[in-house]
N, CA, C and O atoms as a MOPAC input file, in Angstrom:
PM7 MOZYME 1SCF
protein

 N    -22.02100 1     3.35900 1    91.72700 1
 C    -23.27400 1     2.72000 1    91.40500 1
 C    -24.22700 1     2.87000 1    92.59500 1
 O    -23.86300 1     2.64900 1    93.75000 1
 N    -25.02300 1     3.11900 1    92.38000 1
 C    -26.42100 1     3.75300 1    93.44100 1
 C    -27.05900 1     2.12300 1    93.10700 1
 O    -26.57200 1     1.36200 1    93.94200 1
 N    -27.64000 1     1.65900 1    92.50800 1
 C    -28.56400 1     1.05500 1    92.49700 1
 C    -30.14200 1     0.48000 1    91.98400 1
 O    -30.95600 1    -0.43100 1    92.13500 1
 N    -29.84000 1     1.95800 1    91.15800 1
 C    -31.59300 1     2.41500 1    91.07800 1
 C    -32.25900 1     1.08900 1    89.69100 1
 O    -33.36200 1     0.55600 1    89.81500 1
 N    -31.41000 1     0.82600 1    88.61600 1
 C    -31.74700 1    -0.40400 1    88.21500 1
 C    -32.15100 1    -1.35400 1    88.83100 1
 O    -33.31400 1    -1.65900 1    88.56400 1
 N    -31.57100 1    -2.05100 1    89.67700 1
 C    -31.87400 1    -3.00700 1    90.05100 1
 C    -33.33600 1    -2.65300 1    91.24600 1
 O    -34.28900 1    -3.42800 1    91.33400 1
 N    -33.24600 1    -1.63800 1    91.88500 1
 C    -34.08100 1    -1.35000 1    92.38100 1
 C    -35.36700 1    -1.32300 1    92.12700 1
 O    -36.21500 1    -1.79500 1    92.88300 1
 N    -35.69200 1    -0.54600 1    90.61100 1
 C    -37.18000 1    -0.49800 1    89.97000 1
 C    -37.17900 1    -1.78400 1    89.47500 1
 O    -38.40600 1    -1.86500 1    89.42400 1
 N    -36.73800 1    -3.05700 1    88.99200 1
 C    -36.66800 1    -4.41700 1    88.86500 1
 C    -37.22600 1    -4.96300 1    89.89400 1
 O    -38.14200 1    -5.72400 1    89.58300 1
 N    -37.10400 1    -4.90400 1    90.56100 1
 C    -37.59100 1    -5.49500 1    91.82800 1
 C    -38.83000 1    -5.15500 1    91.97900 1
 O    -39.56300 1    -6.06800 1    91.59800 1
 N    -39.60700 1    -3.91000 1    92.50900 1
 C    -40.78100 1    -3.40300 1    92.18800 1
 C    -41.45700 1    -3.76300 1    91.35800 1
 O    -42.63300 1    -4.09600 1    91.50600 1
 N    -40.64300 1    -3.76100 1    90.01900 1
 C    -41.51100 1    -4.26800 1    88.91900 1
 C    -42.19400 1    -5.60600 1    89.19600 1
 O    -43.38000 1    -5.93400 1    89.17600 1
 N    -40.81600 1    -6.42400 1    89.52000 1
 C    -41.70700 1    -7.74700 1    89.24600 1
 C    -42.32400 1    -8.14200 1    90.83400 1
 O    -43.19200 1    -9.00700 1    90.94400 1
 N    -41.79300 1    -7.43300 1    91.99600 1
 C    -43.15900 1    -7.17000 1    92.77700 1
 C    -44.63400 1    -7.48200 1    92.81000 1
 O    -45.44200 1    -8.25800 1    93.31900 1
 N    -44.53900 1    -6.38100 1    91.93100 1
 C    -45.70900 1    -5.84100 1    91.36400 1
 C    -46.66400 1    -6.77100 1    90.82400 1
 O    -47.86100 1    -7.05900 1    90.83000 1
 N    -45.80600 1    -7.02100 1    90.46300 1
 C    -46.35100 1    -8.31700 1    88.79000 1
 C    -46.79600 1    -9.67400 1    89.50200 1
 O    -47.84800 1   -10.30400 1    89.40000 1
 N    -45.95000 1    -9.85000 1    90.05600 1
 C    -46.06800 1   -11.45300 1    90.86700 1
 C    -47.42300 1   -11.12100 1    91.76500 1
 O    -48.06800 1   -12.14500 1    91.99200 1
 N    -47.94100 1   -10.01800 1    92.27400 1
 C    -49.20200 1    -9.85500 1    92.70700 1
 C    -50.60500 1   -10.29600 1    92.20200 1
 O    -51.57700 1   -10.80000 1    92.76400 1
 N    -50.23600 1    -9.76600 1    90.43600 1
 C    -51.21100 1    -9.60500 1    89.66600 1
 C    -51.35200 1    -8.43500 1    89.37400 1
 O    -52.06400 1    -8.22300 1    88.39300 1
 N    -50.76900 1    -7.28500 1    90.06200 1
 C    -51.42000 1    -6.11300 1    89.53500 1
 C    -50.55800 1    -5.31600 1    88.42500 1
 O    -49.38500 1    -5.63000 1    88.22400 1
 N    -51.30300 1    -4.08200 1    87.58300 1
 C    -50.66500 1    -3.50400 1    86.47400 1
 C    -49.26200 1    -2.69600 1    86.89200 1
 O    -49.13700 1    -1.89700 1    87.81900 1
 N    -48.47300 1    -3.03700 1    86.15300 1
 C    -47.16200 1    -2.07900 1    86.51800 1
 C    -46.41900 1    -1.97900 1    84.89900 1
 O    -46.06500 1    -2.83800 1    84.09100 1
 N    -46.39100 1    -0.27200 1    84.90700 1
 C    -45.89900 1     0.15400 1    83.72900 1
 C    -45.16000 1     1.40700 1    84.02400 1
 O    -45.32800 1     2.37100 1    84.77200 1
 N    -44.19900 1     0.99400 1    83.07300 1
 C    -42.58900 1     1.63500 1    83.60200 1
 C    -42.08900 1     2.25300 1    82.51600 1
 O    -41.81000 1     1.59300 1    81.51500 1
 N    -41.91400 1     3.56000 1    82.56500 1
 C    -41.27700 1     4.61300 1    81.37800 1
 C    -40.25500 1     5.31900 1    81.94000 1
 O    -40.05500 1     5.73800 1    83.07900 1
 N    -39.29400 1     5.39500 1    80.31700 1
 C    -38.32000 1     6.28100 1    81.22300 1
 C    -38.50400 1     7.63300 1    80.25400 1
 O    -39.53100 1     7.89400 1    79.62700 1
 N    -37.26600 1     8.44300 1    80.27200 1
 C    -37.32800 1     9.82700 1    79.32900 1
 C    -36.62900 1     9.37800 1    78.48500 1
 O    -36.58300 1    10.35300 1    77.73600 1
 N    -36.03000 1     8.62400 1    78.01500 1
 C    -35.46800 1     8.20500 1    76.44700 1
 C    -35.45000 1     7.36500 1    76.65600 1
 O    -35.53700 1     6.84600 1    77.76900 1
 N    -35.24400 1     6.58900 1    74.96400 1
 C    -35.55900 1     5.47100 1    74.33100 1
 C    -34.50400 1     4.43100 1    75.14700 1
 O    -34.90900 1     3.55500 1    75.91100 1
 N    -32.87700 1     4.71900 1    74.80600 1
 C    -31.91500 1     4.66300 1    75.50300 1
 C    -31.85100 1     4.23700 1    77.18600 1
 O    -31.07700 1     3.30800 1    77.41500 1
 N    -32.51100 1     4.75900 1    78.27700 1
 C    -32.86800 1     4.44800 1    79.56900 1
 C    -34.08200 1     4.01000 1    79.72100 1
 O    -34.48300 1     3.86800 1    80.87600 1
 N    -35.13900 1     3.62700 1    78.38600 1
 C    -36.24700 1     2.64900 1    79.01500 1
 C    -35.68000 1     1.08000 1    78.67400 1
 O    -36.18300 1     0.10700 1    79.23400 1
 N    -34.36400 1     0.92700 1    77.50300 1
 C    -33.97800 1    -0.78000 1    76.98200 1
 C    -32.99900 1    -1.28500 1    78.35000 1
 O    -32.42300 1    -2.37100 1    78.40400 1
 N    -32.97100 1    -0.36100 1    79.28200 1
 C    -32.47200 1    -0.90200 1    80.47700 1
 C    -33.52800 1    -2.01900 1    81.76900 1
 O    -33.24600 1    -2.77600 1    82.69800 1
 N    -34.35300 1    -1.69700 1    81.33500 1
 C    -35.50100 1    -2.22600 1    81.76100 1
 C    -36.97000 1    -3.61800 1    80.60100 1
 O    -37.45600 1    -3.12000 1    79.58500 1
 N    -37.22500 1    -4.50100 1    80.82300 1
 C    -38.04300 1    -5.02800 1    80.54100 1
 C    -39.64400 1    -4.70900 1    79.86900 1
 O    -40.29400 1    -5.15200 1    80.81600 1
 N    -40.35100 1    -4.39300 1    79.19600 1
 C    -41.11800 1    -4.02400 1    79.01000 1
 C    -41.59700 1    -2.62200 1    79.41800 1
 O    -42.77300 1    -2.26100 1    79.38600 1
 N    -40.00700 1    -1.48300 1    80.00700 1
 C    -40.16100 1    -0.12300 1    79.59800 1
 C    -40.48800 1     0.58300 1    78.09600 1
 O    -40.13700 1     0.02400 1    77.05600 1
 N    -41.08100 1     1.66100 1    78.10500 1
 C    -41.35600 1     2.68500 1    76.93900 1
 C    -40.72600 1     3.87600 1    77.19600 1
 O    -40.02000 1     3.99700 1    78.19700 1
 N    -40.93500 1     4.98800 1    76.22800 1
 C    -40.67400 1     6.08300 1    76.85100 1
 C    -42.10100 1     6.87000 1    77.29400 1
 O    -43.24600 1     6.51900 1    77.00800 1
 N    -41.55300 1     8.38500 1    78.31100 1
 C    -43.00900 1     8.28200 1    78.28400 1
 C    -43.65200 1     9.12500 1    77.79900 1
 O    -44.63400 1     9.60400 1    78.36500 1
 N    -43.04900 1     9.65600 1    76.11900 1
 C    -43.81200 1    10.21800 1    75.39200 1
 C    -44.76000 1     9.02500 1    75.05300 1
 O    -45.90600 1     9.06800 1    75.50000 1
 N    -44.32100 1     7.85600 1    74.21500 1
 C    -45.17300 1     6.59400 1    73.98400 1
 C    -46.11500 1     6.30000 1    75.08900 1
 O    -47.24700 1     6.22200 1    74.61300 1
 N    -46.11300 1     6.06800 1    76.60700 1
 C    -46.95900 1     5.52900 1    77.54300 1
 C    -48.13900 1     6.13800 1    77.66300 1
 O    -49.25400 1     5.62500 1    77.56700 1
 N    -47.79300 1     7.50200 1    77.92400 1
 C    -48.64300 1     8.55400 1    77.95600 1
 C    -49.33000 1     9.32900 1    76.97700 1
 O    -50.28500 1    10.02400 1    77.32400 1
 N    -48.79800 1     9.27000 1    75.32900 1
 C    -49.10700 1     9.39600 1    74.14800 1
 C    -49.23700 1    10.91700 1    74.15200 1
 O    -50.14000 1    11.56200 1    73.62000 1
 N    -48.13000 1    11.41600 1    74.87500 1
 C    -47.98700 1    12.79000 1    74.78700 1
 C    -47.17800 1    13.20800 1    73.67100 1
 O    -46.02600 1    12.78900 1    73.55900 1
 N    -47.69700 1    14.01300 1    72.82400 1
 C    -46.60300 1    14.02400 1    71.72500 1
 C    -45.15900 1    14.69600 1    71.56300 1
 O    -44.91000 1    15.28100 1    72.61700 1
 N    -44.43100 1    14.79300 1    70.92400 1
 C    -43.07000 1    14.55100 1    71.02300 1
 C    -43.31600 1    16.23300 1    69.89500 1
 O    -43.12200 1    15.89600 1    68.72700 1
 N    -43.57000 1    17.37500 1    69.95800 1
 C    -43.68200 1    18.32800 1    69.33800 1
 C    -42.25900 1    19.46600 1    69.09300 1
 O    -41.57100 1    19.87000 1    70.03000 1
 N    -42.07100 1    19.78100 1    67.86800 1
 C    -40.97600 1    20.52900 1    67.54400 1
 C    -41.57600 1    22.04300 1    67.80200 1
 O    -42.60500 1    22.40400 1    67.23000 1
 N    -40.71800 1    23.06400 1    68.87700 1
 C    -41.60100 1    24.41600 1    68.83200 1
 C    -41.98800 1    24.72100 1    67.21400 1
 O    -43.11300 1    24.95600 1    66.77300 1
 N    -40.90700 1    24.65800 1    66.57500 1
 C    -41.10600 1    25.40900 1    65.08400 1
 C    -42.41200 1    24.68700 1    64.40600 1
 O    -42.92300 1    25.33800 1    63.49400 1
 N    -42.98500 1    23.50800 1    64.70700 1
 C    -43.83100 1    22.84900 1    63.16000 1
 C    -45.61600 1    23.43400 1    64.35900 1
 O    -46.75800 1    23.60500 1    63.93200 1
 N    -45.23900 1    23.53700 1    65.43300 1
 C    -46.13700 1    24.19700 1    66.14100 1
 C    -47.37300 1    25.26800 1    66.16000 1
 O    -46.77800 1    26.31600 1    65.91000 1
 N    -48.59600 1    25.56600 1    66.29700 1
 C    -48.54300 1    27.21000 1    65.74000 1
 C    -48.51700 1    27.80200 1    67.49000 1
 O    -48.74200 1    27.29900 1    68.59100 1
 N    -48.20400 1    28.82600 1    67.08800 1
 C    -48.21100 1    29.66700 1    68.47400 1
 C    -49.60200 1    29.37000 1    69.32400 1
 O    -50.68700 1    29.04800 1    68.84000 1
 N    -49.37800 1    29.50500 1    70.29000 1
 C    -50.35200 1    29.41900 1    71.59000 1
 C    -51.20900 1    28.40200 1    71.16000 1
 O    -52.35500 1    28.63400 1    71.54600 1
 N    -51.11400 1    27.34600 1    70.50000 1
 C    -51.62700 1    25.54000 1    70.65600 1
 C    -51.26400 1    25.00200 1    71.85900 1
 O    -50.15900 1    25.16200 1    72.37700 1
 N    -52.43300 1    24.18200 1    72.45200 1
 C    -52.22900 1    23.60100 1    73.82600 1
 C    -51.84300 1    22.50700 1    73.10200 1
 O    -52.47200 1    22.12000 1    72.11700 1
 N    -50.53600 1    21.81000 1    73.65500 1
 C    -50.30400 1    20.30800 1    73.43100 1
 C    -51.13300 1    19.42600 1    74.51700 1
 O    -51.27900 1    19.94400 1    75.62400 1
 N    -51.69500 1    18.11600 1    74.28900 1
 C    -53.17100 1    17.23500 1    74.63900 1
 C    -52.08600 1    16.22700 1    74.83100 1
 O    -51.13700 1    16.11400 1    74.05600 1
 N    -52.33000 1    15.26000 1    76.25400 1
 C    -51.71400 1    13.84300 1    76.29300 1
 C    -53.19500 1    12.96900 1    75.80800 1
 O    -54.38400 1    13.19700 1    76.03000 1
 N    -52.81500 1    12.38700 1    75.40300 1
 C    -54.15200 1    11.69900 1    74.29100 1
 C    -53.48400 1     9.78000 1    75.47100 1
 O    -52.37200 1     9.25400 1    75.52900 1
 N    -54.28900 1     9.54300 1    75.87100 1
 C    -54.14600 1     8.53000 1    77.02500 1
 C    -55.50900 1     7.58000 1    75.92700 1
 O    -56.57100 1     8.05900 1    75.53000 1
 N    -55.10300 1     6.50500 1    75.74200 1
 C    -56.02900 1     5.56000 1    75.03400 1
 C    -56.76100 1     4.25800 1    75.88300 1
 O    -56.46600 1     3.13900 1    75.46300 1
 N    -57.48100 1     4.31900 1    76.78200 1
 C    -58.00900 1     3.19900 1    77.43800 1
 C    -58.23100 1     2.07400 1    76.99000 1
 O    -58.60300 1     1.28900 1    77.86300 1
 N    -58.12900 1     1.47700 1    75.53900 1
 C    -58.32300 1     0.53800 1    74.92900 1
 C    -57.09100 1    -0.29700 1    74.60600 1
 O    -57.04000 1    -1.52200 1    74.49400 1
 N    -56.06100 1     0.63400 1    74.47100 1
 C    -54.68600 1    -0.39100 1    74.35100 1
 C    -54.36300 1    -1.09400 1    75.20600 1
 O    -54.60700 1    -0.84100 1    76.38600 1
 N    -53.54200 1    -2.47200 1    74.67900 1
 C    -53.06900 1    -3.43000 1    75.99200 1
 C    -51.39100 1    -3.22000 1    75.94700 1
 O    -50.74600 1    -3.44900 1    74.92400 1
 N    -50.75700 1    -2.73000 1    77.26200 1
 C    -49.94000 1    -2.22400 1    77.42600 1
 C    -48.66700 1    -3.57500 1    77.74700 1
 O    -47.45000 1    -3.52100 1    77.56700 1
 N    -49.77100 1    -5.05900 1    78.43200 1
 C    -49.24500 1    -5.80400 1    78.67200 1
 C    -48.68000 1    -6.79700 1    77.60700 1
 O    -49.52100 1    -7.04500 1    76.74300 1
 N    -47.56600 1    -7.38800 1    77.44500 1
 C    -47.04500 1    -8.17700 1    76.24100 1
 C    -47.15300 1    -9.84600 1    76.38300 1
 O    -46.76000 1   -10.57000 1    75.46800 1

């Protein structure tokens, strides 16, 4: 055991107890329910989650970032 859970916990609520924004993603669904108000960060970032095949060739995939959502719960 390294640590690293408990580690970004700490930070987090760091963070938080300041006042300031702290938002925490992991790469699957699976390693963000280890954490408190983690996402993944296709969801955070609203980058989409694209299959090569449903794709068309040479399409730029867009992280579509929404300034209006409240991230906080």
């Amino acid at each position: 055991m390294v640590g690293k859970t408990t580690l970004v916990k700490k930070i987090v609520v760091w963070t938080r107890s300041r006042d300031l924004l702290c938002l925490g993603c992991a790469f699957t669904a699976l390693a963000a329910k280890n954490y408190e108000d983690f996402t993944t960060a296709h969801d955070l970032f609203r980058f989409p989650a694209v299959d090569e095949e449903d794709r068309e060739p040479n399409e730029p995939i867009h992280c579509k970032l929404n300034r209006e959502k409240n991230y906080l719960m």
